[in-house]
N, C-alpha and C positions, 0 to 999 in steps of 0.2 A: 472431629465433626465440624464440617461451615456452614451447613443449614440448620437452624435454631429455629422452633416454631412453637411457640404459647398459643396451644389450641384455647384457653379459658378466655385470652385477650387478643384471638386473633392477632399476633405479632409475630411478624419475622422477621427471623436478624442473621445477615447473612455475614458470614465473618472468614477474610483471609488471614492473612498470619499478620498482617499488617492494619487491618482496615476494617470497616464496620457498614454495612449496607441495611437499612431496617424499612421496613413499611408496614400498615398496619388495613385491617380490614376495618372501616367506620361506620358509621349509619345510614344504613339500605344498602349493605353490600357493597360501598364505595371504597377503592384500594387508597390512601394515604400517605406518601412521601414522609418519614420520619427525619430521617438523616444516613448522608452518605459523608465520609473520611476516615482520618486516625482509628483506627481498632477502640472500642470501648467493649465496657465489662457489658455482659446478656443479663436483660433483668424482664417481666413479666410483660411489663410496658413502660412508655413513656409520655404518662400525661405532660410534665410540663411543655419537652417539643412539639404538642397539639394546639396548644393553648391558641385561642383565637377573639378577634372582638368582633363587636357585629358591627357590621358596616351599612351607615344607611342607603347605599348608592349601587350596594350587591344585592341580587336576589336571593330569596328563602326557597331552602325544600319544598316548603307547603307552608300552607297559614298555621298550622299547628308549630311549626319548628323556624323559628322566625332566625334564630342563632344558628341555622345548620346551613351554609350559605356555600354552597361550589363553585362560585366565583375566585373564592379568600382560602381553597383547599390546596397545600401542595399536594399534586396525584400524581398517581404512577404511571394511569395510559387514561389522556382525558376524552371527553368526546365531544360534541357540541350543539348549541341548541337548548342547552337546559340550566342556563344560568352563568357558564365558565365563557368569556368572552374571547381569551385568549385561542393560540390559534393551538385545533386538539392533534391529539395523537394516531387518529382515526377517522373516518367519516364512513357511512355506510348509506344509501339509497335504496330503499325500498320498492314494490310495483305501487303502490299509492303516491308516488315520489315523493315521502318524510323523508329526513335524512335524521329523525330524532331516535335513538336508542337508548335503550335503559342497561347496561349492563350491569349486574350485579354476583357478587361472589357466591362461589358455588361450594368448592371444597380443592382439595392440595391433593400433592403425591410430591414425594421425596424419592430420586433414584438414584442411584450408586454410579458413578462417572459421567461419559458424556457421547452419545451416540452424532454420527455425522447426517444430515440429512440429506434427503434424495431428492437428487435434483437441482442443489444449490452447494457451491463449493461451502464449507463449516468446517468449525475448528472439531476438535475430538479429544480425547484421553484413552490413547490405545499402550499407554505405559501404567497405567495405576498410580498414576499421579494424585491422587484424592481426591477429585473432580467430585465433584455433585450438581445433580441437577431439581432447581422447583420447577416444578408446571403447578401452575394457579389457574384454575377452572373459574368461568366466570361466564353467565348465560343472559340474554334477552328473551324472555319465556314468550314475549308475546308473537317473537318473531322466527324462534327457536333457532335464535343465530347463537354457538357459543364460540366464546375467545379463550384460548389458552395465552397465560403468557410465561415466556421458557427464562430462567435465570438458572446458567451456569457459574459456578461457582471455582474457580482454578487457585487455590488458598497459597497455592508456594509463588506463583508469580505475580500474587494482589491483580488479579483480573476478575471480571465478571464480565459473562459473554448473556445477551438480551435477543430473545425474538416474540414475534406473536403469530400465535398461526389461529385464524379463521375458519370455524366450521358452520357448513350452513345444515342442519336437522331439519327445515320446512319443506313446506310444500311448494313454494315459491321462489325465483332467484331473484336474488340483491345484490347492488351494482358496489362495490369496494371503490371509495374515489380517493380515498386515500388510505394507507397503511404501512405505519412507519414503526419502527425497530424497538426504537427503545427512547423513552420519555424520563427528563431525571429536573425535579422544580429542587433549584437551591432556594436557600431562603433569603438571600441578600445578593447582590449585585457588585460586589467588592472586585472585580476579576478581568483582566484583557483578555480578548480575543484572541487567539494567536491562531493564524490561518498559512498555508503553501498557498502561492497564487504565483501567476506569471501567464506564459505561454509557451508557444515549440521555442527551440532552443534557450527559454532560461524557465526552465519548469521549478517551480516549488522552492521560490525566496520567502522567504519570513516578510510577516505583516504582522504587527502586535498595535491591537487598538483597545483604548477600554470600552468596557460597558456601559452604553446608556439606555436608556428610558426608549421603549419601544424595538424593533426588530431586529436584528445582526444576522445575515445569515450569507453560507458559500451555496453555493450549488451548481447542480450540472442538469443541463439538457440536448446533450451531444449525443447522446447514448453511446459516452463514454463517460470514464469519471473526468478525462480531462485535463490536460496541461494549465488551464486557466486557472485550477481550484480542484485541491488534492481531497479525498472524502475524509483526510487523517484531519481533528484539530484539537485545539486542548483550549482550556479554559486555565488561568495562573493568576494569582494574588497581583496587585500590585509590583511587590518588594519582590515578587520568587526572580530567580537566576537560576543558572542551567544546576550553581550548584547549592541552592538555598531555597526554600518555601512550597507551599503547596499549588498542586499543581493537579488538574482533572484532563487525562487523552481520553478519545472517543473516535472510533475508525469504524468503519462499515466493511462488510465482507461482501462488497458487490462492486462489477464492474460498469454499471450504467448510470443512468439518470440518479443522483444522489441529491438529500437535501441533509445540511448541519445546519438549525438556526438555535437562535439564542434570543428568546424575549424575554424581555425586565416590564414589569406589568408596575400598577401607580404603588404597589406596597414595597417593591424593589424585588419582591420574588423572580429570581432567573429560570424561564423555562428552557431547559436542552431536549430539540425533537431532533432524532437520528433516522436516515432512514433511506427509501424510495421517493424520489423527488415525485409530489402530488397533480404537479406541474405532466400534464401529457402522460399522465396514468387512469389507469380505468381498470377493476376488474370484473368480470360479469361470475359471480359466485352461485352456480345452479345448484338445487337440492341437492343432497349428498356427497357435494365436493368442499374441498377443501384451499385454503390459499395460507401459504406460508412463507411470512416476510423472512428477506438476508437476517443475518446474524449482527449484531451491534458488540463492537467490544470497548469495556468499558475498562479504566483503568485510574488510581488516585494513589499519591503519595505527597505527604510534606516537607520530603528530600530533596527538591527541586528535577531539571527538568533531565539531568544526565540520567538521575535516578530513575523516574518514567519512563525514558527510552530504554534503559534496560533490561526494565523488566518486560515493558513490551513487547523487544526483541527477543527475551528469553523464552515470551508464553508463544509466540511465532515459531519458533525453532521446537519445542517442545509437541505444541496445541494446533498447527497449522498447514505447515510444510509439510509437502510426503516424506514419511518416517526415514525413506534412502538417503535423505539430505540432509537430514536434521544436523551432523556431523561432515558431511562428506566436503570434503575440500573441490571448490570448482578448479575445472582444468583451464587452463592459458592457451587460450586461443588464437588465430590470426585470422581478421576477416579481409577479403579480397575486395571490399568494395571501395572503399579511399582508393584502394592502391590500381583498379583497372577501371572502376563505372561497370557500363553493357559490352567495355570494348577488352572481350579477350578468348582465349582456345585452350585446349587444354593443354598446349606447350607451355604459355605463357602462367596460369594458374599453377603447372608441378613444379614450375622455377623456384613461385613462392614458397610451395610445401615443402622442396627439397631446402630451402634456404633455413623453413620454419624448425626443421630435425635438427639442423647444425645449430640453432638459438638455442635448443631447451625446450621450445614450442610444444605445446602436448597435441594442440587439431588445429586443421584448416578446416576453417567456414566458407562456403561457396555463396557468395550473397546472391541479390537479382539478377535474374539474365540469362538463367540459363535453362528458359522452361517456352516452350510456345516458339516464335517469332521473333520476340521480344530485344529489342536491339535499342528502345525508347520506354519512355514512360505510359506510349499510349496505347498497346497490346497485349493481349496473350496472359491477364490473368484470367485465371480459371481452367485456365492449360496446361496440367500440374503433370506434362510429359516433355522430354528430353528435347532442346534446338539441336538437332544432328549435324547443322553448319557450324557450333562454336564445339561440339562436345561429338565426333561422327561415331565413336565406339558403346558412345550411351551412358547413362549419368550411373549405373552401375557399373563399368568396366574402370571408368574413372575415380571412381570410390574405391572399389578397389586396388587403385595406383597408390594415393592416398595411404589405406589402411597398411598396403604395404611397405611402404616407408617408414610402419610404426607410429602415427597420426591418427587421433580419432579422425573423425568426417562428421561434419554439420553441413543444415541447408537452408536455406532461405525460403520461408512462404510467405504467402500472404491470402490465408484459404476464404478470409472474408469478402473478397472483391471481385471485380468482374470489371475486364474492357469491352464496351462496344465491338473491336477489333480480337474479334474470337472464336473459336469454337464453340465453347462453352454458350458464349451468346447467342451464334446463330443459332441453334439447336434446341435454346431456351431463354428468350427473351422476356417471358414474364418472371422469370425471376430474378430480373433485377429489382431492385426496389424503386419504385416509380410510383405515380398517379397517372391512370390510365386519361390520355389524351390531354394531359401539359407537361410542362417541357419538365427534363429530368436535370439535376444542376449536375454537374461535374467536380468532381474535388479531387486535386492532383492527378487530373487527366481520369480518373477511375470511376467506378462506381461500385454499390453496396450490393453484394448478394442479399437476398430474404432468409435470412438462418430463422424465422419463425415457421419455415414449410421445413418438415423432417425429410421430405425427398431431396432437398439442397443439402442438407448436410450429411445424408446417405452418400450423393455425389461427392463430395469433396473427400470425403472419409473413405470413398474407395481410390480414387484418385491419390493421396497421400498414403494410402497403406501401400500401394502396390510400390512407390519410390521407396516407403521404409523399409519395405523388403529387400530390392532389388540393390539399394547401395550400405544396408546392414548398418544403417543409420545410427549415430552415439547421441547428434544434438539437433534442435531444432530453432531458429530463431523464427520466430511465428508476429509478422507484424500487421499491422493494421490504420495504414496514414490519412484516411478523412475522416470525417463526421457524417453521420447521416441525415441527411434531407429527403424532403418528400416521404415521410414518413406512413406509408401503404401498403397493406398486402393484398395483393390479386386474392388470399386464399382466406382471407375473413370476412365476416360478414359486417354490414356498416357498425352495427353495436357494437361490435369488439375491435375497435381497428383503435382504442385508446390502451390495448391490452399490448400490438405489437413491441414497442420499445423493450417487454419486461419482458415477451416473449422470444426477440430476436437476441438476446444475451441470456438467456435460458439455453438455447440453440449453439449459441457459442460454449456454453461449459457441456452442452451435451457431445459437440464432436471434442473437445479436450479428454471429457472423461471417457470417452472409446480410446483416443487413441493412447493417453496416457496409462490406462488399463491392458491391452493389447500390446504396448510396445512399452515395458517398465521401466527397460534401462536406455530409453532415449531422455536427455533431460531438456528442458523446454527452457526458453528465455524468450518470455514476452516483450512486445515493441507496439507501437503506435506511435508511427511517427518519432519515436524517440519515447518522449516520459507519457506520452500521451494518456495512458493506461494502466499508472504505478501503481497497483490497488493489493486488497486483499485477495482479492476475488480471483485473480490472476496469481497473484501467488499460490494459494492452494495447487493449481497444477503447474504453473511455473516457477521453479522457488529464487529466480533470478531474472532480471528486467534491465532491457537497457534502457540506462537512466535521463539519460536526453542524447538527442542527435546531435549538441552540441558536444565536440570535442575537445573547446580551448581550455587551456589548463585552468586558466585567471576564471572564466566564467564556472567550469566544473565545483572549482576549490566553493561557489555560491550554490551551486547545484545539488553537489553531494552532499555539503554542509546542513542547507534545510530539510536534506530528505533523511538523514540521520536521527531526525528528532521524532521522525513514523514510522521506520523501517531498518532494520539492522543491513553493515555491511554485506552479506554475503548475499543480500536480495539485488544490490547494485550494479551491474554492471559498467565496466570503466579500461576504457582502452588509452595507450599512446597512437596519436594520429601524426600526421603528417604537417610540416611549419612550410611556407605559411598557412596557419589556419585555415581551414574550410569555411567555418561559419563566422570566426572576426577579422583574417587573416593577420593577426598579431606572431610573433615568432618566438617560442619561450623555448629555455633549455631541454632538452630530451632528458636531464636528471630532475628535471620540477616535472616535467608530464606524467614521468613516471610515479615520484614521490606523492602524485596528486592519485593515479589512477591506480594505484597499489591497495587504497583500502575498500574494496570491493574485490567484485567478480575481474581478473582480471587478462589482459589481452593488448592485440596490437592491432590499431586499423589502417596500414598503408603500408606501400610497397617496398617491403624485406627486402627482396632482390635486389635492387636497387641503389644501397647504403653503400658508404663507405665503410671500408675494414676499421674504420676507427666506430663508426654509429654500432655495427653488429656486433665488433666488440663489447662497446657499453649496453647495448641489448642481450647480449649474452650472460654478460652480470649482472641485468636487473632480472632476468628470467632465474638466475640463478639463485637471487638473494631474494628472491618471491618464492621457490618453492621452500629454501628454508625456514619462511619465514609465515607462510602461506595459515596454516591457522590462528594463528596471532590473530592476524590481518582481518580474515573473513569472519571468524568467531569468536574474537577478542572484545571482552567487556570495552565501550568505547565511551570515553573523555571528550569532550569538546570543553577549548581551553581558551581560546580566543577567535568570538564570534567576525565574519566580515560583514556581517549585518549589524555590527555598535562600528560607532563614530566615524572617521571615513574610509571605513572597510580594507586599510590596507596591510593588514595583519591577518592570518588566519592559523589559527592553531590546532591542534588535536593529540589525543594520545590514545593506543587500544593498549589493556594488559590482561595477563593470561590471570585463569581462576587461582593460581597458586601465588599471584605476587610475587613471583619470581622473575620476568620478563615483559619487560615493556617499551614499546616504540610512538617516539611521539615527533612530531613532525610539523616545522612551522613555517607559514608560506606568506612572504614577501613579492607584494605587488609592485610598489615602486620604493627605489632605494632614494633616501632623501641627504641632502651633504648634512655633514656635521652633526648626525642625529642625536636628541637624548639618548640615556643608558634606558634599557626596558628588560624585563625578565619575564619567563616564560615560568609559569607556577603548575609542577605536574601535580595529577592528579591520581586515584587509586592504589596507591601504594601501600606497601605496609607501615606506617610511621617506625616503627623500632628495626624493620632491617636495613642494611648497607648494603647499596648499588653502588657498581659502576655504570658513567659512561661515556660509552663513546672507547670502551679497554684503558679508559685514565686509570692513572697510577693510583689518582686518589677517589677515597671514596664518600657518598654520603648519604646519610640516614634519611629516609622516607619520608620524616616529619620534613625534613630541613629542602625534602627538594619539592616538598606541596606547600610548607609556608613561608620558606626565603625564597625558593626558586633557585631560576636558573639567571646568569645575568648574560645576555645579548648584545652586541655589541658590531659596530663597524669596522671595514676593512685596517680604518688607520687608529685603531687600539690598541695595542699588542697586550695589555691587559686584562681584557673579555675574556671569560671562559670561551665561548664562542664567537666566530666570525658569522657575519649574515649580512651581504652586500647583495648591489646586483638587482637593477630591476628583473622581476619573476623570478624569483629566486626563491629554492627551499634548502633546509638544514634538518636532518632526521637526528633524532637522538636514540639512542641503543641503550636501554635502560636494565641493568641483568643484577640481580642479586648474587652478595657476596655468599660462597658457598661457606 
């Protein structure tokens, strides 16, 4: 059982196999923050974690209860206005315009697993995984607003999944200006920040700040989550390291305007608000509807942070992903846009596909360009039919060439835009997203369809069903490269135009969930501009993302590195591109691009045909020794062993090993080679301490314990003593870790 509940003491204690989650119901129906971490024994209650002084500078309940002070309360979902200064979990507006509510506890229900809910991608337990669910009832009588709030419970991967959903029972509607996910008051301030920031091409570097005194917060207001500020972040002790101390992740299951803060108030109490950034939100909650926030997942271990990520990855793959993929190995692809741009036919594209069957290759990807006019950046989205000048037999005859060579087929959209220079637009100009008579901005030449009008996404959704038919479609890369501006709909009325933002990415999972439903065995891999949109929210129906539009090995090894700590490999996409570099144009060896781009979703982005017999050669044995190696890689518990985010970043290390401890591959990546370097060792990690590996097929062998606490020792070209050589600016070294039978 993970849900524990002392009707006599209103407590509940929520318990994974690891961890302990409690809160309690207090005086007037007020929810109470007990304690969240390490698993503790269930007991009735727990006075002493209540214990409180009275503060002269806090206000009281009432004159009668001068010590009962909700300024000084850790809560669960606070609200504001009524003593608690800090910033709440909620706000609601009333027609009086109060924004003061009283909510207070009602009654519980305990349910058996975890249902998904409608209309918003959520996690589930469609395995009998133990899952349990609380809904805690909680009502404002005078305004008959009630709050449910949802705690999922997932005991074997230590997660707890948080939402609140809103019912209005009046006779009146109330405006929701804010309403966020999930609310957690530590009691002390001990803890860094650890945040993904950056921008397009170096999306999602580590930032580790401590906590001080007053506000820490990431957010987005793109309506996207954001290349600048990923919605994954965790909270860590001082002293924790990837492989030592506790450590608190918190991700949102949404893809739009997001808010993670962190307020330390004058007592040192750390408030964590999860959620829908408050920021350009508005809901109008009429009599008898309902509003229901994203899902918050919540996640705590004192194993440090390798530990965290994988269990987080494990309740992803289990709780998240559609069930087809949970296991399923991604195929290696070739995408054609490094390799042509706008400029190619379909002689020049079967060159590559014919060349991709002779690698190993499993599909060709047809990227931009081959839909509309389209010959530029500046037409022809929303004209989701065949260019008869690049393609004259039709985007199904050519899928068909394709499929016949034994290749899946993928294709390139981008169903959320719209060019000026179109059909789509001439036909339908208010549904671009504009404010009627000022200027519209432009972003990468494009503009934003309105996905909060359901007739836009009827259009798009027939428009794309009729190409998945027509080329018998396997994959989809589905992207989305600007931000939105001028945030307006033609089709709302002025009151509700703060509702858009939440409603136009509603609109976005609602054409996903047709066509994802409609066409099961296409698999999606979301894009924005690159990482633009690494989320949970997109995972739910894409269970793989290409991870930035940057290519370069050196920048990726910092790329895929930070996003490892929110996201398990097989969500990453990661291709070998073409040297020099596209986006630094640096030139690394074709055995590091690949070494680098191997532990993810994996593929090649530039022109096959093209290589010399010696490049297709070594392309043919990395395509080779990926499919061998292929669930290692993508579903392999993952080690991070040496951060390029500690000291001057020119080391990077890692290891993935299988659930049996019998096979592991760990792999270390050299930025720049230095003369005469010290001796350094590479310390694996996961292992079984008492069996015997080889590697690398050495003669000799050694014990688990001895290669995770002596290691491995590294060494330079002019050593001849080193177990290993590891020279060569850009340079990697793979270790093939295999237990002795």
């Amino acid at each position: 059982m993970a849900i524990h509940v002392d009707e006599t003491n209103q407590t509940f204690h929520l318990q994974t196999d690891h961890t302990s989650y409690i809160f309690q119901v207090l005086a007037h129906g007020i929810l109470g923050q007990v304690y969240y971490g390490k698993k503790i024994h269930v007991k009735p209650q727990y006075n002493e974690l209540l214990k409180r002084e009275l503060k002269t500078d806090t206000p009281a309940y009432s004159l009668d209860e001068p010590h009962f002070q909700i300024g000084d309360l850790k809560q669960e979902y606070s609200d504001t206005g009524t003593g608690d200064f800090r910033r709440p979990a909620y706000q609601v507006t009333q027609s009086n315009g109060s924004r003061i509510t009283d909510f207070k506890y009602d009654h519980y229900e305990v349910v058996q697993g975890k249902q998904r809910l409608a209309g918003l991608p959520s996690t589930f337990d469609d395995t009998d995984d133990g899952a349990e669910t609380l809904i805690v009832h909680l009502t404002d009588e005078l305004i008959q607003l009630d709050l449910e709030l949802n705690y999922t419970v997932f005991p074997h991967q230590d997660v707890i999944v948080r939402s609140a959903n809103f019912k209005n029972h009046g006779v009146e509607p109330v405006a929701l200006n804010a309403a966020l996910s999930a609310q957690l008051d530590l009691p002390d301030k001990q803890y860094d920040l650890i945040q993904f920031a950056g921008t397009w091409a170096r999306e999602r570097h580590l930032v580790r700040t401590p906590l001080r005194s007053g506000i820490q917060a990431i957010d987005s207001v793109r309506t996207t989550s954001s290349p600048q500020q990923n919605p994954f972040m965790m909270l860590a002790r001082p002293q924790t390291t990837d492989d030592h101390g506790e450590v608190f992740g918190f991700n949102l299951v949404y893809s739009g305007n997001f808010l993670d803060q962190v307020e330390v108030d004058q007592w040192n109490v750390s408030r964590v608000l999860v959620g829908i950034n408050p920021a350009e939100f508005e809901w109008q909650l009429a009599p008898d509807k309902a509003f229901q926030t994203p899902e918050a997942v919540m996640s705590y271990t004192p194993d440090g942070m390798n530990q965290l990520s994988q269990q987080m990855a494990a309740f992803y793959g289990e709780h998240l992903v559609d069930v087809k993929y949970r296991r399923m190995e991604r195929p290696i692809l070739v995408n054609n846009w490094e390799a042509t741009y706008f400029d190619f036919n379909d002689e020049k594209l079967l060159n590559i596909a014919k060349q991709a069957k002779k690698l190993g290759i499993e599909m060709f990807v047809l990227d931009d360009g081959w839909f509309g006019h389209r010959n530029d950046d500046h037409t022809s989205l929303g004209d989701w039919f065949v260019d008869p000048k690049k393609l004259p037999n039709g985007i199904g005859a050519f899928a068909d060439e394709v499929h016949d060579l034994g290749l899946k087929f993928g294709l390139w959209f981008e169903p959320e835009m719209i060019s000026m220079d179109s059909e789509l637009y001439q036909k339908n100009p208010d549904w671009l997203i504009h404010v009627p008579k000022r200027r519209a901005t432009p972003g990468r030449n494009q503009y934003v369809l309105d996905f909060s009008r359901p007739e836009v996404v009827d259009a798009i959704y027939a428009m794309m069903s009729k190409v998945i038919q027509d080329t018998k479609l396997d994959y989809i890369k589905w992207d989305m490269n600007r931000y939105i501006t001028e945030m307006y709909s033609t089709a709302l009325p002025a009151d509700r135009q703060l509702e858009m933002p939440h409603r136009y990415i509603l609109g976005v999972y609602n054409l996903y969930e047709r066509l994802t439903k409609a066409y099961p065995d296409v698999l999606f891999e979301s894009c924005a501009s690159g990482g633009g949109r690494f989320d949970l929210g997109m995972m739910y129906y894409a269970p793989q993302a290409w991870t930035s539009d940057d290519t370069d090995a050196v920048e990726r090894m910092k790329i895929q590195f930070g996003t490892s700590y929110g996201y398990p490999q097989a969500m990453m996409g990661a291709h070998v591109s073409a040297v020099p570099n596209e986006q630094t144009g640096r030139i690394t060896p074709l055995e590091t691009r690949a070494n680098v781009a191997f532990y993810g979703a994996f593929g090649y982005e530039l022109d096959i045909s093209k290589m010399s017999d010696q490049e297709a050669d070594e392309v043919k044995k990395q395509v080779a020794f990926y499919k061998q190696h292929r669930s290692l890689y993508q579903f392999g518990k993952l080690y991070r062993l040496d951060s390029p985010f500690d000291g001057d970043g020119n080391v990077m290390s890692w290891l993935v090993v299988d659930e049996q401890q019998a096979h592991a591959i760990a792999t270390r990546y050299q930025v720049l080679n230095h003369p005469n370097a010290p001796y350094e060792r590479l310390y694996l990690r996961g292992l079984d301490p008492d069996k015997q590996y080889r590697i690398n097929d050495s003669t000799e062998t050694y014990y688990g314990d001895e290669l995770m606490n002596a290691g491995i020792v590294i060494g330079s070209e002019f050593d001849d003593t080193a177990a290993v050589k590891n020279s060569a600016d850009f340079s990697s070294r793979r270790f093939m870790i295999d237990a002795v039978q």
